[in-house]
PAZAPA-4460 file (N, C-alpha, C; in steps of 0.05 Angstrom, whole numbers, plus 32768, in hexadecimal, padded with zeros to 4 digits):
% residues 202
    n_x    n_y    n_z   ca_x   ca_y   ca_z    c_x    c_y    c_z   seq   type   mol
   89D3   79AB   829D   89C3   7993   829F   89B3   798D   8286     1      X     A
   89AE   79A4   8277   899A   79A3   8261   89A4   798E   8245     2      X     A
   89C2   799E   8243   89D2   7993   8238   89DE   7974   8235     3      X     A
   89E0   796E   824E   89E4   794D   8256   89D6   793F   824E     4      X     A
   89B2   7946   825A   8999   7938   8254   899B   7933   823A     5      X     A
   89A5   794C   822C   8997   794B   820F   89AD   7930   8202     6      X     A
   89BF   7937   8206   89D1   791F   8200   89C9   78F9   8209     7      X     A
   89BD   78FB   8220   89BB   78E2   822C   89A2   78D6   821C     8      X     A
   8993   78EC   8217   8976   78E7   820E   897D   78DB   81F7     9      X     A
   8991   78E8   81ED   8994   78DC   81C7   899D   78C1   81C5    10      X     A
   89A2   78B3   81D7   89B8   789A   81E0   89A6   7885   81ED    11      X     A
   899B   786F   81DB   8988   785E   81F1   899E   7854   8206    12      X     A
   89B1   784F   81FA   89CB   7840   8211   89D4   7854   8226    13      X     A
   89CA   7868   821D   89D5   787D   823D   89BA   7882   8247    14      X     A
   89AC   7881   823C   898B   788E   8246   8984   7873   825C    15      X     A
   8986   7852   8250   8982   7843   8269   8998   784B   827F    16      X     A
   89AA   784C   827C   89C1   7851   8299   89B4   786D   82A5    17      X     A
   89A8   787A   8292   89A0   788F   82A5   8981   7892   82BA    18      X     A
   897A   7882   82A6   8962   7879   82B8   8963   7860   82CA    19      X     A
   897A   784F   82C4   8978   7843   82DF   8986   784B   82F8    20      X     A
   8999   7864   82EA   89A6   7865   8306   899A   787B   8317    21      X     A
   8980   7888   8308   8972   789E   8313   895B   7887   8322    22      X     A
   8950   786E   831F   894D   7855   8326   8955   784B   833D    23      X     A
   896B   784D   8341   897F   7845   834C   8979   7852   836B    24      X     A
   8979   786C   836A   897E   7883   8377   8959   7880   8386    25      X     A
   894F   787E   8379   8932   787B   8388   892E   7860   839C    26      X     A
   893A   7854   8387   893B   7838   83A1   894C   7834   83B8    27      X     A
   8958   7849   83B7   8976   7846   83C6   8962   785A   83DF    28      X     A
   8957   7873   83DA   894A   7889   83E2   8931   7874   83F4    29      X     A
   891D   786B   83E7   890F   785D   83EC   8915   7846   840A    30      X     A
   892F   783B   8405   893D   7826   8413   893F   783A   842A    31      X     A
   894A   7853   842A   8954   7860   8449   893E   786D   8450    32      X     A
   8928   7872   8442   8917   787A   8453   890E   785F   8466    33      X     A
   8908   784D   8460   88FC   782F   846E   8913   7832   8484    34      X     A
   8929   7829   847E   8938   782B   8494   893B   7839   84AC    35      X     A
   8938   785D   84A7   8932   7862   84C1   891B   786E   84C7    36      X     A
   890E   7855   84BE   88EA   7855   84D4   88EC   7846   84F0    37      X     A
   88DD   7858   8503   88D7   784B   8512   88C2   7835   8511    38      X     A
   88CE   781D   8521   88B9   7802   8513   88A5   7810   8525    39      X     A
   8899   7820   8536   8882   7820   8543   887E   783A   8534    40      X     A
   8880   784D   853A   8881   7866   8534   8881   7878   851F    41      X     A
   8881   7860   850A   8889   7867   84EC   886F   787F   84E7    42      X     A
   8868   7893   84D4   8858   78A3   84CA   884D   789F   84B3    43      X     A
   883E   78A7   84AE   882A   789E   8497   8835   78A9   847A    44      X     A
   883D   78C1   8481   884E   78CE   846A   8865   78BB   8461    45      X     A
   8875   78B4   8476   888C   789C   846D   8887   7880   8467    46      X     A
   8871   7885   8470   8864   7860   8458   885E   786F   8439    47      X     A
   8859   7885   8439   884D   7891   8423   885D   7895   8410    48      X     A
   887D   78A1   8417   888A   78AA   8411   88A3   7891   8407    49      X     A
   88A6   787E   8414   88B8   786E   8413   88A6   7858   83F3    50      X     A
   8888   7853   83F9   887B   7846   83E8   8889   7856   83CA    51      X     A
   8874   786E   83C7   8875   787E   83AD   889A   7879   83A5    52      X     A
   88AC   7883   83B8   88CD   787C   83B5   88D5   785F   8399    53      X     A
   88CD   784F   83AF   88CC   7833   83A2   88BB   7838   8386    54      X     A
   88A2   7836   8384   8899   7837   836B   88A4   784D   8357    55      X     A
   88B3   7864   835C   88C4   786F   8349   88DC   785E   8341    56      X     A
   88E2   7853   834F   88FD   783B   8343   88F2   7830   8335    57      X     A
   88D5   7823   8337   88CD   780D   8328   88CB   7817   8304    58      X     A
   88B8   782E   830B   88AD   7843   82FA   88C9   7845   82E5    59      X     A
   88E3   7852   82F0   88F4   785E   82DE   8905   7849   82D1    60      X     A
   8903   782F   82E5   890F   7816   82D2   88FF   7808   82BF    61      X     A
   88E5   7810   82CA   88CB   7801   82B6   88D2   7817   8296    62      X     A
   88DD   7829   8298   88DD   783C   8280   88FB   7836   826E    63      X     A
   890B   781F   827C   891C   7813   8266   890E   7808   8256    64      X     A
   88FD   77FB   825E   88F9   77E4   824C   88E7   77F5   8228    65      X     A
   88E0   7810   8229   88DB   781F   8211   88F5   7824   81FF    66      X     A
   890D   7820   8209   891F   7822   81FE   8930   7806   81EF    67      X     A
   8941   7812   81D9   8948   77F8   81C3   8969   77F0   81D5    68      X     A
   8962   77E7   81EC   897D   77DA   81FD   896E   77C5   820E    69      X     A
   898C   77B4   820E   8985   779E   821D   8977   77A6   823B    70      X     A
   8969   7792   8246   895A   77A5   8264   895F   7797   827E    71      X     A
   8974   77AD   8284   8989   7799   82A4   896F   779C   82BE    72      X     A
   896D   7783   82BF   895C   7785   82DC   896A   778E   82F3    73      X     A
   8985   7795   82F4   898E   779A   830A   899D   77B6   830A    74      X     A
   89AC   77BC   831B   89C1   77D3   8329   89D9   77CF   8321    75      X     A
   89DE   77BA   830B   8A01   77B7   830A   8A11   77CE   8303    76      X     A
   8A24   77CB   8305   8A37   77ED   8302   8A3D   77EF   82E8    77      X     A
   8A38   77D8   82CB   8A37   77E1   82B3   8A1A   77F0   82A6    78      X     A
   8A08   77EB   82C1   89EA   77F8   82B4   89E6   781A   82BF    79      X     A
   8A03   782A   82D0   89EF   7838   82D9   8A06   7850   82CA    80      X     A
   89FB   7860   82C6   8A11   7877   82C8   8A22   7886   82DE    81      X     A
   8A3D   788D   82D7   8A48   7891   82F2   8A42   787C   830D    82      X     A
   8A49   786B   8306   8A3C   784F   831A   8A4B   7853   8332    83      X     A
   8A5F   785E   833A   8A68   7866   8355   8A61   787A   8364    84      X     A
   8A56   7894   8354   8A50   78AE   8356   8A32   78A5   8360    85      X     A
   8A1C   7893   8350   8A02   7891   8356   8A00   7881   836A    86      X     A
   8A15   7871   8372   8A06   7864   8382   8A0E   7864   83A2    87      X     A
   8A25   787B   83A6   8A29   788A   83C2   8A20   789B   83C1    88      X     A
   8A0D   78B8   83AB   8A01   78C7   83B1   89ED   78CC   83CD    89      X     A
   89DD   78C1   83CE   89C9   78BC   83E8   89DE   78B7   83FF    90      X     A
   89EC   78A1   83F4   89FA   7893   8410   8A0C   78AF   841E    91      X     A
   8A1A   78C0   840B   8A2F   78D2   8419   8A18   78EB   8425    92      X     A
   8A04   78ED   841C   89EE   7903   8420   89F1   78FB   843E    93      X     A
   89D9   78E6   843A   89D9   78D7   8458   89E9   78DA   8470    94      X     A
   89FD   78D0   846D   8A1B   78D7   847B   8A18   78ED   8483    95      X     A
   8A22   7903   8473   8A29   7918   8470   8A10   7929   848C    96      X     A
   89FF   7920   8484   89E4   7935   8490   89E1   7927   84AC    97      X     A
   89E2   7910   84B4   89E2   7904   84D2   8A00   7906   84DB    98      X     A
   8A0F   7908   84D7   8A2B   7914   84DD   8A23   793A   84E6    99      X     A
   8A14   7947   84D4   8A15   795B   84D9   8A01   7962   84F7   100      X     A
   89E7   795C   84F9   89D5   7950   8508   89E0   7953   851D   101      X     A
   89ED   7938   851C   89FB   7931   8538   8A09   793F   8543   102      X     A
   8A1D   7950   8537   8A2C   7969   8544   8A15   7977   854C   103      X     A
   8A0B   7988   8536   89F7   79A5   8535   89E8   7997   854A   104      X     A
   89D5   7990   8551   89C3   7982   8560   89C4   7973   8576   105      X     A
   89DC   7960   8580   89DE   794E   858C   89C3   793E   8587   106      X     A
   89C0   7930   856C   89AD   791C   8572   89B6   7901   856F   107      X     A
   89A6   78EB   8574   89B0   78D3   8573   899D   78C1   856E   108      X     A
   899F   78A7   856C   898C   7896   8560   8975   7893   8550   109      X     A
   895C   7895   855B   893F   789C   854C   8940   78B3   853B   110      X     A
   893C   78C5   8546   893F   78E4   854E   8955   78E7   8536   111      X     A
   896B   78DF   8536   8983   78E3   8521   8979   78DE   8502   112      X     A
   896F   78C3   850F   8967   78B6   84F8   894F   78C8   84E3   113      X     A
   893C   78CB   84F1   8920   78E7   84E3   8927   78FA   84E6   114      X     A
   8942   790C   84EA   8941   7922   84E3   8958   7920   84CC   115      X     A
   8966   790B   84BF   8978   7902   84B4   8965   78FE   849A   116      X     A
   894C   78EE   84A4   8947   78E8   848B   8934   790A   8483   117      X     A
   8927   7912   848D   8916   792F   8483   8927   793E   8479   118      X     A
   8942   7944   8484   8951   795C   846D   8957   794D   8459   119      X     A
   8968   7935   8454   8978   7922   843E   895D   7923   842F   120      X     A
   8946   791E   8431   892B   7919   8428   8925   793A   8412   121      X     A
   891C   7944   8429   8920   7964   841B   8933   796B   8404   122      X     A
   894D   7969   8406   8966   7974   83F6   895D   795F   83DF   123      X     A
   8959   794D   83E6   895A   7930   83C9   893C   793A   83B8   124      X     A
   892B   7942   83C5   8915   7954   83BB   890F   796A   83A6   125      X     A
   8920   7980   83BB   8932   798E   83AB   8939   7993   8388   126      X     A
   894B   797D   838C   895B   796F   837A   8945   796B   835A   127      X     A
   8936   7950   836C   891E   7948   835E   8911   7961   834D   128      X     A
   890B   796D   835A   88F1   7983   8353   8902   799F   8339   129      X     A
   8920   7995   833C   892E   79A4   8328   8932   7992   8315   130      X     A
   893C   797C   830E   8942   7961   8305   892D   795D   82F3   131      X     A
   8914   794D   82FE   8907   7945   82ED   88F2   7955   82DA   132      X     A
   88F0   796C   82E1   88E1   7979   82C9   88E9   7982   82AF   133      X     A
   8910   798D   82B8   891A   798B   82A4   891C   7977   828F   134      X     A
   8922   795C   8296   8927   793F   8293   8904   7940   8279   135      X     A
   88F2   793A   8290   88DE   793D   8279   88D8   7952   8266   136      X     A
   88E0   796B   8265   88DC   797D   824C   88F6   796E   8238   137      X     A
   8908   7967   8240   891B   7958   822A   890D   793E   821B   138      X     A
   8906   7932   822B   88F6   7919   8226   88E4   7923   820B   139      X     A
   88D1   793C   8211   88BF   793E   8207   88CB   7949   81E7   140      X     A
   88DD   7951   81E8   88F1   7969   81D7   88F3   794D   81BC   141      X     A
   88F5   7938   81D1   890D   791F   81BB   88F3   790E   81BA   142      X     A
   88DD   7910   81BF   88CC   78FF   81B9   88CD   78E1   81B7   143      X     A
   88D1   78E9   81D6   88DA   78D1   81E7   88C2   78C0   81EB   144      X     A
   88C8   78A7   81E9   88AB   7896   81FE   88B0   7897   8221   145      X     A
   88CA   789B   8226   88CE   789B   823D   88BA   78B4   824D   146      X     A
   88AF   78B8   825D   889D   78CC   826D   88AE   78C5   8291   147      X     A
   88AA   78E4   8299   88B2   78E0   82B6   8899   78ED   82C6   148      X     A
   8881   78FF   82B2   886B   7906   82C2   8867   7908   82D7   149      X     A
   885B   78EE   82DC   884A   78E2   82F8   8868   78E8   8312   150      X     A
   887D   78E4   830F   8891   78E8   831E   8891   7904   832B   151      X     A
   8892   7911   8312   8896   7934   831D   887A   793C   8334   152      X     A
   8862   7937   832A   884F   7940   8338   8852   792D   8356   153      X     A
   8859   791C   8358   8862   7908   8377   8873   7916   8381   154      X     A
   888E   791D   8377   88A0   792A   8388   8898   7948   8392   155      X     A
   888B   7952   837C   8887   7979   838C   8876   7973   839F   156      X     A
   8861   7960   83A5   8853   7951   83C0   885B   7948   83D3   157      X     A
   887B   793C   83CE   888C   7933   83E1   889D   7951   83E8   158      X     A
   889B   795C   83D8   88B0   797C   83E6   889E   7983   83F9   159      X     A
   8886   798D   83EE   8875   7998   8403   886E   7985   841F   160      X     A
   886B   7973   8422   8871   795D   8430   8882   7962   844A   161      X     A
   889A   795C   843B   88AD   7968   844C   88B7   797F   8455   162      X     A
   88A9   7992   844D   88B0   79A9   8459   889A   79B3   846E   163      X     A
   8885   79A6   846D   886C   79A4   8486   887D   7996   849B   164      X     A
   888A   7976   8493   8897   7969   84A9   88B0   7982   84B6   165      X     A
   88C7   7985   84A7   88D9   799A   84B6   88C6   79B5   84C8   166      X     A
   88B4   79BE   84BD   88A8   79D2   84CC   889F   79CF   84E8   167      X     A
   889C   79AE   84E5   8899   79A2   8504   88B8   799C   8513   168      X     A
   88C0   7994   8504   88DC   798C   850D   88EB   799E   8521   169      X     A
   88F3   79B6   850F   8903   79CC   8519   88F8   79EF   8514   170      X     A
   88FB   7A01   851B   88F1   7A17   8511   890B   7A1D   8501   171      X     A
   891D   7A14   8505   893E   7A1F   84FB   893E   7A04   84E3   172      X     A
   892D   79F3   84D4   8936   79E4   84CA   8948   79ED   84B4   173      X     A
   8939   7A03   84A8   8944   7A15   848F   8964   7A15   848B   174      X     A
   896B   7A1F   84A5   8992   7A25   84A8   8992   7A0E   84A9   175      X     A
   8992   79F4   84B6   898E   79D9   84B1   8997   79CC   848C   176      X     A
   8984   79D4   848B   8983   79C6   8471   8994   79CF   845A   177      X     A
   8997   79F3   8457   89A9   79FC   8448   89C9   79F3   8448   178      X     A
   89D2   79E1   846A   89ED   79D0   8469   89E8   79BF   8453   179      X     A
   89CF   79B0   8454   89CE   7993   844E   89C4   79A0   8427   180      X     A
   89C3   79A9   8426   89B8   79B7   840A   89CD   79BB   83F6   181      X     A
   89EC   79C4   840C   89F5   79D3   83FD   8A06   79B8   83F4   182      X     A
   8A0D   79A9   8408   8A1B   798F   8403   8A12   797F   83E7   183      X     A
   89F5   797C   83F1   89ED   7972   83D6   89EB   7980   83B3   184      X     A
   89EE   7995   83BA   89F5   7999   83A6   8A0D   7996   8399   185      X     A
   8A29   7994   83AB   8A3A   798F   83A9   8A38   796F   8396   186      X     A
   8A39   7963   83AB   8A2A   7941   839E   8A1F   793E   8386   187      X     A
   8A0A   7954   8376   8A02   7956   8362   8A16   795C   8351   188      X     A
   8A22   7972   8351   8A37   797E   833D   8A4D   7964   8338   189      X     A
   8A56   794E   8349   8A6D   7942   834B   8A55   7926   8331   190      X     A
   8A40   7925   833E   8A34   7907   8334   8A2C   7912   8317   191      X     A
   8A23   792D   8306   8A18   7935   82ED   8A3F   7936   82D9   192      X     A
   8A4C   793B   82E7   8A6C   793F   82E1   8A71   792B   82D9   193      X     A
   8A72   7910   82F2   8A76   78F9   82E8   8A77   78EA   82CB   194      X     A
   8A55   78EF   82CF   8A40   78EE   82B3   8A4A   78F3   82A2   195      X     A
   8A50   790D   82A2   8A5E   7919   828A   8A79   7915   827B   196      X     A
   8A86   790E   8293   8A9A   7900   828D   8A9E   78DF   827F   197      X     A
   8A89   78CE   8289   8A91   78B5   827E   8A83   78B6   8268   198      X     A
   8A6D   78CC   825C   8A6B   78D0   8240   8A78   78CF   822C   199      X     A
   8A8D   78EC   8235   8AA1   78F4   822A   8AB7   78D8   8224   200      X     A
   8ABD   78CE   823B   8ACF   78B6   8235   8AC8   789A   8220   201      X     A
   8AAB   789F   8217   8A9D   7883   8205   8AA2   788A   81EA   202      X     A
***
């Protein structure tokens, strides 16, 4: 991963695709948490959680504009990297983890829906809390204007977070989550490959 960064970083034209489709990925993240709230029942953590979500999209697209490229207000599939790979990531997670649920569990509706989103939430966390620190020591390496700071310290708040919510959830969330963990990492390896690949091909 170190390697990639270091390459993307050197590249304002790959560095916006990479920050919008890491962009991308928060809003998309952001979007499914709102979705399965309950309109009555919603929790305070998931207004909390879905807010901070959104303002990292805003945040990591607001950080094109330090760079010497044109600045796409949108999601088109020439702005993101791996634009097929980024932008079913979440979606196949999702899937993948309420498909599992529903067997392991027999759950269904509400219930499907919040325990769907606390592991997918968790694993994307995860992810985060490996991701962006690296990301910023590169940043810092290339003496970058770009900063992801304020991001990193939000998400290890959102790990801990969620792992107070699963502790309520299930006592077994653990075996739980290591399905949904391992998937995603899968998902990772295929979406950083991608990357690497349509590098290679420019």
């Amino acid at each position: 991963m170190e390697q990639l960064l270091n390459t993307i970083v050197q590249s304002d034209q790959l560095h916006s695709k990479w920050l919008n489709a890491l962009s991308f990925m928060e809003n998309t993240g952001a979007r499914k948490i709102s979705a399965c709230e309950d309109p009555y029942g919603v929790t305070f953590l998931q207004l909390k959680h879905a807010a901070e979500e959104h303002r990292h999209a805003y945040y990591l697209k607001k950080q094109i504009k330090k760079l010497s490229v044109a600045f796409k207000e949108d999601y088109s599939i020439d702005s993101l990297l791996a634009a097929n790979h980024t932008r079913q990531y979440l979606q196949r997670l999702d899937i993948f983890c309420a498909r599992y649920l529903k067997k392991e569990l027999q759950l269904t509706g509400q219930q499907l829906k919040f325990a769907a989103y606390l592991l997918v939430t968790y694993a994307i966390e995860l992810r985060a809390d490996l991701l962006y620190p690296i990301y910023q020591e590169i940043l810092e390496k290339h003496n970058s204007k770009v900063m992801v700071k304020s991001i990193i310290v939000e998400e290890q708040g959102h790990l801990e977070e969620m792992i107070a919510q699963l502790n309520v959830f299930s006592d077994k969330w653990q075996q739980y989550a290591e399905v949904v963990i391992r998937y995603e990492q899968e998902l990772s390896n295929e979406w950083l490959s991608a990357i690497l690949n349509e590098i290679k091909e420019q």
